[in-house]
Every structure is written in structure tokens, then in C-alpha cells.
C-alpha positions in Angstrom: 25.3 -10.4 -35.7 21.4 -9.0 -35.0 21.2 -12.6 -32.4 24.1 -12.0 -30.9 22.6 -8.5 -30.5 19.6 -9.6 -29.3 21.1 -11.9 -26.7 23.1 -9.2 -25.4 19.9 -7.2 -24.9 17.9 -10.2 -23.4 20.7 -10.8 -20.9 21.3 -6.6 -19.7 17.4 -6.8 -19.5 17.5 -10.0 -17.0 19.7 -8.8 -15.1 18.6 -5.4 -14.8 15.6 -7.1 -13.5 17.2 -9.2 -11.2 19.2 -6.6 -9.8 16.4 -4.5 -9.1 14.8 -7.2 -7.0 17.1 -7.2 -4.4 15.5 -5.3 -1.1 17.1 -1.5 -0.8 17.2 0.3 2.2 17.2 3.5 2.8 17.1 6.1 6.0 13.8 8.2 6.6 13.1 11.7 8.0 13.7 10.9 11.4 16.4 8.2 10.8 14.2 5.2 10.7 15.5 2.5 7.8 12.8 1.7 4.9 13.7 -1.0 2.9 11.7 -1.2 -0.7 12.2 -3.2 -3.7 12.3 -1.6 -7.1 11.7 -3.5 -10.6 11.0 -3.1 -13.8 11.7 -0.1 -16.2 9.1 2.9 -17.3 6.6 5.0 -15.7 6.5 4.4 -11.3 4.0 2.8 -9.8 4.0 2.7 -5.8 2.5 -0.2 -4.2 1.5 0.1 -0.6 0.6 -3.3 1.5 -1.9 -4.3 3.9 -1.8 -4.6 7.8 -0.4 -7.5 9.3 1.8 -7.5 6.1 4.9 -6.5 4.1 6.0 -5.6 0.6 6.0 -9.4 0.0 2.4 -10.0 0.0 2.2 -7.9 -3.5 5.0 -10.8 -5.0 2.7 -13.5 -6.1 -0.3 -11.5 -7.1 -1.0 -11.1 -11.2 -0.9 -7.0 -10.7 2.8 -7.1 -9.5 3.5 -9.5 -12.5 1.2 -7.6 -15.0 2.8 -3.9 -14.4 6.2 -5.1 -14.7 4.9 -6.8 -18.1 2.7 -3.6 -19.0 6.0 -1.6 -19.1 6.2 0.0 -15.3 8.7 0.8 -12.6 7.0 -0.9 -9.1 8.5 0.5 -5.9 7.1 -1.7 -2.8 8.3 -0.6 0.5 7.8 -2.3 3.8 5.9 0.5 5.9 7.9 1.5 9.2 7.1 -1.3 11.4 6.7 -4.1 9.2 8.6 -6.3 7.5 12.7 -5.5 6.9 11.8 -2.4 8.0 13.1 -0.8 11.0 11.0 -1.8 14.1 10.4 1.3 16.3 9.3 0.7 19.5 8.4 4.4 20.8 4.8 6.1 20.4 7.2 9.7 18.6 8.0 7.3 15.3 4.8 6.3 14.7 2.9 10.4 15.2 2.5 12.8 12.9 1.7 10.7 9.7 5.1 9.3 9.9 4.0 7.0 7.1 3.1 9.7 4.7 6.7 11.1 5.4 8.3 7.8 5.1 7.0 7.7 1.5 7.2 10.8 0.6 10.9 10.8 1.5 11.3 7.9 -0.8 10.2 9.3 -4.1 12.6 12.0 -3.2 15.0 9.5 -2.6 14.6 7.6 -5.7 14.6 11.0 -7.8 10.6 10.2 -8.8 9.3 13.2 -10.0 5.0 11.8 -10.9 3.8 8.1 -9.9 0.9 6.4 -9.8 0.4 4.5 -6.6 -2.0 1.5 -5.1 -2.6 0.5 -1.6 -5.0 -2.2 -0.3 -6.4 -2.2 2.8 -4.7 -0.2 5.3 -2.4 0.5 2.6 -5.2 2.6 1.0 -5.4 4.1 4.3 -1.9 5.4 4.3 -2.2 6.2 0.2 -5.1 8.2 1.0 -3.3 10.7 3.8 -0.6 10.7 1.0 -3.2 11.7 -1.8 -3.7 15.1 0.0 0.0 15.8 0.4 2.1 14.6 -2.0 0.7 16.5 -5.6 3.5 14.3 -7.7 0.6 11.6 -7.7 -1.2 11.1 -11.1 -3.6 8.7 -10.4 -4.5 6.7 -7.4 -6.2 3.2 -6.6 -7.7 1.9 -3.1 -8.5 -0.9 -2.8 -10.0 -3.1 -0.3 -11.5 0.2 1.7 -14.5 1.7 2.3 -15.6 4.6 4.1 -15.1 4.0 7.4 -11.5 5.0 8.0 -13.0 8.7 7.4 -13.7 8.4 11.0 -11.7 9.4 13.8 -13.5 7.4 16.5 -13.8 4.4 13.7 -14.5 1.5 16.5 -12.7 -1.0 14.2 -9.5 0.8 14.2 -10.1 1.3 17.9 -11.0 -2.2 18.7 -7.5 -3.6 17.1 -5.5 -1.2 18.6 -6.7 -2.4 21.9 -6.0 -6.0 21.0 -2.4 -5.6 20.2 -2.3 -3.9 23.4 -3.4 -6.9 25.2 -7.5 -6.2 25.5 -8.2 -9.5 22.9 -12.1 -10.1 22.1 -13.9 -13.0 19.8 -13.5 -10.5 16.7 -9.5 -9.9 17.4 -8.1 -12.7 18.8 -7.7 -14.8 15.5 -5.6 -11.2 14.1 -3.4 -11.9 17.2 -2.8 -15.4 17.4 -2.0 -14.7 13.7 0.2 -11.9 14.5 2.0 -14.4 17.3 2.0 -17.1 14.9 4.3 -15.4 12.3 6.5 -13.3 15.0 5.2 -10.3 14.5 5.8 -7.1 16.5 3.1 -6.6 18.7 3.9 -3.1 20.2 4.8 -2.0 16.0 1.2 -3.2 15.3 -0.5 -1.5 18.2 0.9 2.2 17.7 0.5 1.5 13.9 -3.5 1.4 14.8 -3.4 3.8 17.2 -2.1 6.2 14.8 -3.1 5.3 11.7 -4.1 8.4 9.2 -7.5 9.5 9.5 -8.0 11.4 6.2 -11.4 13.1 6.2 -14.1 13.6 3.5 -13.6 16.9 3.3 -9.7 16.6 2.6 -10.6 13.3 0.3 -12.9 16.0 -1.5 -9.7 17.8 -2.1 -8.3 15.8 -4.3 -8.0 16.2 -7.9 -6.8 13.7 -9.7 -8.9 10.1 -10.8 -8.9 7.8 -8.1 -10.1 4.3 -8.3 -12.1 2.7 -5.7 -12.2 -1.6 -6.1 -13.4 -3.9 -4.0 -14.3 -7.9 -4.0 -17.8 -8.5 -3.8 -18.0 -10.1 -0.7 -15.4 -7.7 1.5 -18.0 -5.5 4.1 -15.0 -5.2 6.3 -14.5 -1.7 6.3 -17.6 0.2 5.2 -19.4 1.5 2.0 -17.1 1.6 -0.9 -19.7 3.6 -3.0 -19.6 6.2 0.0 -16.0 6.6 -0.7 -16.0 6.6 -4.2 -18.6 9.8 -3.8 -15.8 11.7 -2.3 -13.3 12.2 -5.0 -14.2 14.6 -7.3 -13.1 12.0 -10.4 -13.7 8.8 -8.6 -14.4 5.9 -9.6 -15.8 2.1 -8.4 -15.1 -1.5 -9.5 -16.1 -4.6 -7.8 -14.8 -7.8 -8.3 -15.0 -11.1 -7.1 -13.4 -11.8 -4.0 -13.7 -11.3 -0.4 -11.0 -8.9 1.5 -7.9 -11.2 2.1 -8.1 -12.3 -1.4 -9.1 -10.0 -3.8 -5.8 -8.2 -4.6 -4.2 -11.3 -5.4 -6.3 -11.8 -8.6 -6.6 -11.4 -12.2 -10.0 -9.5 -12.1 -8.5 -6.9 -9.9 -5.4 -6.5 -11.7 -7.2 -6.1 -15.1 -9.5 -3.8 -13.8 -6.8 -1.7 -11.8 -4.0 -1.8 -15.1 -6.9 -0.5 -17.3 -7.6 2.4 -15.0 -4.0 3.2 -15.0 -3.6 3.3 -18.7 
């Protein structure tokens, strides 16, 4: 009786899981379809992906693995413009933090009432213009970022935003023929640059909750992560091996980033 008990249980959990997996979609403020995945059972965890990137990129890492394992609910949306995603093509969708909303809408949506949430890269970007809106965020991890996006006039985010527009240079043109390579929508990755969230350090400052700064040891992409780290009240900063295409994808930054959530 208690195994055939059992097997019923293993079974409902496997396909609980399975079922989760499948992509969702769902429509945003302005109408705009967001398709997420959501898996696993227990406390949410938002994961927020990279530029030149979807919700996929988080599927093979050990953190995706090792918070399902750990006992959490992971949401991973495809920001607007990437991925299943709707595509928009006009400068409106992309204004006004439409990102933020997007997100914010989809915790609604999903009936999430605190999560914890991660972003690398521009992901932390987005996650931290959502860390001084959204107060149902506990605690809060960027990774792969450094100061720099702090900046309005940030000449990186500047320089890309030209080169999806069609002004390429030595230091873009390997992000483009990328971006070519894998069909990807150029116009969708210009205005995400051109209006990507500029949180500054006097909002970041604002913030209340413990936030996690990590980094690889080698990324020098996008400023001083120290410099960030100093502007949360309760931050704090890991390093681990890695440069910045890598680092997220490996067990040192999912131990590290799992023992801050816990």
C-alpha cells in the first residue's frame, strides 16, 4: 500500500513538473504578449536573462537546477522583445520602463504576493528599476553588473544602441554579426538599448531590502561591482570565477547565490 502510495506521489510530482515547463503566455499592460515558464513548487524566485538572450539561457545553468531542487517556484520570462515574446517594433512599447511593467504585471498575474528575484547582466539592469518599484521583493541578486548602468550618458549602453541601429565599430560588430547569426530582431535590440532603465544611486540607495552583488573574477564589462555594492543599504559582494558570458552558468555562482537566498 505505502509503494503504491509513493508511486502515485512520484508520478503527480513529475508531472506537475513537466507541466509547469511548458512556455505560458500572457498579455501585458499595453497588450504586448509575455511568455514565461513556471516550475517547481514553494517560495518564487524570478529570474531575469541577459541581452542578446531569452529565458532559455537560465535552462542549463546549476542555479535553475539547484532552486527547483532547493524547494522553489522559478518564473523565467522572455523580456518584451526577446525570445517568444511579442516583438514590438515601435519606439511607445519599449518607453516608460515598459520592462518594469511587464514584470510587475506578471506577479500580479501569477497571484505572487513576495519573491525573490535574479537578473544577470542587463537582466540586473531591468531587476534593479524593479527593486525601487515593486516592494513585494524580499531579496534581490545582480549579477554580472557593475556601476556603470547608474549613468544616463553610460557610453557603452550608448555605443550598442548605435550598432543595432546600423553605426557598427570594432567593439560591436562581433554583438551584431551574433545578433544576425541567430535571427535576432535588430530594431527590438536597438530600442531595448536606447531605453533601457537607468536606475540611479540615489534611488539604488532607496532600497531596503539585502541585495547581492556577484560577479566572475575576470568580467570588467560594466564597471566597479564594489561601487555598486556600496549603494544598497544591506548589500552585499561575491566574486567568483568566471568571466561575464560564463559565470552565471556555474556551480560557484549558484552556491553562492542559493546561500544568500536562504
Amino acid at each position: 500500500m505505502f509503494k503504491k502510495q509513493f508511486l502515485c506521489y512520484f508520478l503527480m510530482m513529475i508531472f506537475l513538473q513537466k507541466a509547469a515547463a511548458q512556455i505560458n503566455i500572457f498579455k501585458s499592460f499595453d497588450g504586448v504578449q509575455i511568455a514565461y515558464t513556471d516550475e517547481g513548487i514553494g517560495a518564487p524566485v524570478l529570474l531575469l536573462h541577459g541581452f542578446l538572450n531569452s529565458r532559455k539561457s537560465w535552462d542549463k545553468t546549476a542555479l535553475k537546477k539547484d532552486l527547483i531542487d532547493a524547494g522553489y517556484r522559478v518564473v523565467i520570462p522572455d523580456l518584451r522583445g526577446n525570445g517568444d515574446s511579442d516583438h514590438p517594433k515601435n519606439e511607445e512599447a519599449y518607453k516608460n520602463g515598459a520592462e518594469v511593467k511587464d514584470i510587475m504585471s506578471l506577479i500580479t498575474h501569477l497571484n505572487i504576493e513576495n519573491y525573490k528575484a535574479i537578473g544577470y547582466s542587463r537582466g540586473s539592469i531591468v531587476l534593479a528599476k524593479l527593486l525601487t518599484q515593486d516592494n513585494r521583493i524580499d531579496k534581490a541578486v545582480l549579477g554580472g553588473m557593475g556601476i556603470d548602468f547608474t549613468n544616463p550618458n553610460w557610453d557603452r549602453k550608448i555605443m550598442f544602441a548605435k550598432a543595432f541601429n546600423g553605426e557598427v565599430n570594432e567593439m560591436t560588430k562581433e554583438a551584431v554579426n551574433y545578433a544576425k547569426s541567430i535571427n535576432a530582431d535588430l530594431r527590438s535590440l536597438y530600442l531595448q538599448q536606447k531605453y533601457q532603465p537607468v536606475t540611479t544611486v540615489k534611488e539604488l540607495k532607496s532600497v531596503e531590502i539585502e541585495v547581492l552583488v556577484i560577479c566572475g573574477t575576470e568580467d570588467f564589462d560594466n564597471g566597479n561591482a564594489k561601487e555598486l555594492k556600496d549603494s544598497f543599504i544591506h548589500g552585499k559582494l561575491v566574486k567568483v570565477p568566471g568571466g561575464h558570458n560564463g559565470t552565471y552558468k556555474t556551480t560557484a555562482f549558484s552556491n553562492s547565490v542559493v546561500q544568500f537566498l536562504e
